[in-house]
C-alpha positions in Angstrom: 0.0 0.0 0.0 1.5 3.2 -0.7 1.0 6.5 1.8 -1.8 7.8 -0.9 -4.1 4.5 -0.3 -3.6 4.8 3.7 -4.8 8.5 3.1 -7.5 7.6 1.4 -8.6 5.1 4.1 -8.2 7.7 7.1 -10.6 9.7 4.4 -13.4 7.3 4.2 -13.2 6.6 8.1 -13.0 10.5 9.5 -14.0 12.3 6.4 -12.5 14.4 3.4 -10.5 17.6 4.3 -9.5 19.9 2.0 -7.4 22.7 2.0 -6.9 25.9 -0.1 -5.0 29.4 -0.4 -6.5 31.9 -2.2 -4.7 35.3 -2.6 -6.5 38.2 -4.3 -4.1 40.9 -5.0 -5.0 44.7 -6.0 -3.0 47.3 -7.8 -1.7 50.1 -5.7 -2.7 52.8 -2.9 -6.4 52.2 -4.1 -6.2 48.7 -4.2 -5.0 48.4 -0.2 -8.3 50.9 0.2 -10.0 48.4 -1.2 -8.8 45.4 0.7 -9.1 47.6 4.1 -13.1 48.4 2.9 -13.5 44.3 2.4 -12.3 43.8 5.6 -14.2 46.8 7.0 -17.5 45.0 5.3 -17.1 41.7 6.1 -16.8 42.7 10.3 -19.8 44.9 9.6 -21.6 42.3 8.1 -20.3 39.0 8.6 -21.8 36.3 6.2 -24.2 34.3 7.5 -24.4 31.7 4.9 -21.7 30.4 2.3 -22.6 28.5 -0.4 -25.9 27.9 1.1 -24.2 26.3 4.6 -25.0 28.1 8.0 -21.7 30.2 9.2 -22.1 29.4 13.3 -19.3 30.8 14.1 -17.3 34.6 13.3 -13.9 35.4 15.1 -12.1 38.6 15.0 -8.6 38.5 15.7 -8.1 42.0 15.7 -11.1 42.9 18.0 -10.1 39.7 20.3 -13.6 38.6 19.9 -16.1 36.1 18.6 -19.8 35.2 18.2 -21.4 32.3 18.0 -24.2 32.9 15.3 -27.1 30.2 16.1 -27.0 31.1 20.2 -26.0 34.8 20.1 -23.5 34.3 22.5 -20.8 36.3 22.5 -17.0 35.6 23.7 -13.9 36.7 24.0 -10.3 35.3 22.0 -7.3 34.4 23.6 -4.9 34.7 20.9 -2.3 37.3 19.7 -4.1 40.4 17.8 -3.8 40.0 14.5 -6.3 41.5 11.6 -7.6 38.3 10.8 -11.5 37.1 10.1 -12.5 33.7 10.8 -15.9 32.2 9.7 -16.8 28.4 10.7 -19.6 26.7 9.2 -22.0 24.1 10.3 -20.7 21.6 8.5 -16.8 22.3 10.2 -15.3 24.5 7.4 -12.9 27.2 8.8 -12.4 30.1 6.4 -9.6 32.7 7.2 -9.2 36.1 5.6 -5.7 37.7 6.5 -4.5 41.0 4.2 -1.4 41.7 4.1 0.2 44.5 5.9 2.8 45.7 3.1 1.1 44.6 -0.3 -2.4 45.5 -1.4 -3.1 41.2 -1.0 -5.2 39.6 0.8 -5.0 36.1 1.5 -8.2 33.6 2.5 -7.1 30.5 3.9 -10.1 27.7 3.0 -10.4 24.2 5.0 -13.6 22.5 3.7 -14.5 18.6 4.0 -17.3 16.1 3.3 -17.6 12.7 3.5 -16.0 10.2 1.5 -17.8 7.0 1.6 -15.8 5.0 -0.8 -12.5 5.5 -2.1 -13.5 5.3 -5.5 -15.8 8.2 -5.0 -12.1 10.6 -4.3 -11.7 12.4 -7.5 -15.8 13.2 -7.8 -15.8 14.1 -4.0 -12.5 16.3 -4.7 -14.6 18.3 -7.6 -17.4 18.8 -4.9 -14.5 19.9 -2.7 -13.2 22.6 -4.8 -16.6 23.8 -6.1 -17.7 24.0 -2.6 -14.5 26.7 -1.9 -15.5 28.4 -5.4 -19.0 28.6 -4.1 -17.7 30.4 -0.3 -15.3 32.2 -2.5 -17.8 34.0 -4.2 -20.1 35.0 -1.4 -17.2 36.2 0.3 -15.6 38.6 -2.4 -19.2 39.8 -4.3 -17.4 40.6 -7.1 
């Protein structure tokens, strides 16, 4: 068995994570403006859905708080400041939005998973992976 086939066995038996960086980058003094007013909007008004899946969770590094979406409750992080938005779904997806401090970039840092039931299914699951992150993608950025 090679390490692939053991992967895709720990797959099938805990589920399918997937992992992906997405950097958007802007041009200039206008394009950090921009970044900065995506950030601004996204603490203003935090998603509540992404691709159709509940966000129950938001966490704001910068502002060393969280809220927990379904029950209201609020809370505080203990964690280093750092301008940083974090949205977890109901189905355990984590998406992080970091800009960059120097370049008018900002990163988004997608974990997203599903189940695979058999490993024959990986490559069609994968697909449903990936559009799943193009799907949060989009309701994050609005473009």
């Amino acid at each position: 068995k090679s390490l692939f086939d053991i992967l895709l066995e720990l797959y099938t038996e805990h589920g399918f994570y997937h992992e992906k960086l997405i950097s958007l980058t802007k041009e200039g003094k206008s394009g950090s403006e921009e970044i900065e007013k995506m950030m601004e909007n996204l603490r203003a008004d935090s998603p509540k859905e992404l691709f159709g899946i509940q966000v129950q969770e938001v966490r704001d590094y910068l502002n060393q708080s969280g809220e927990n979406l379904i029950t209201k409750e609020k809370f505080q992080l203990d964690l280093p400041q750092s301008n940083v938005l974090q949205f977890l779904t109901v189905d355990g997806d984590i998406i992080s939005a970091r800009p960059s401090g120097t370049e008018p970039k900002i990163k988004f840092y997608c974990s997203v998973k599903n189940k695979l039931d058999t490993i024959e299914n990986y490559s069609k699951v994968l697909g449903e992976l990936e559009n799943k992150i193009k799907g949060i993608m989009q309701d994050i950025i609005k473009e």
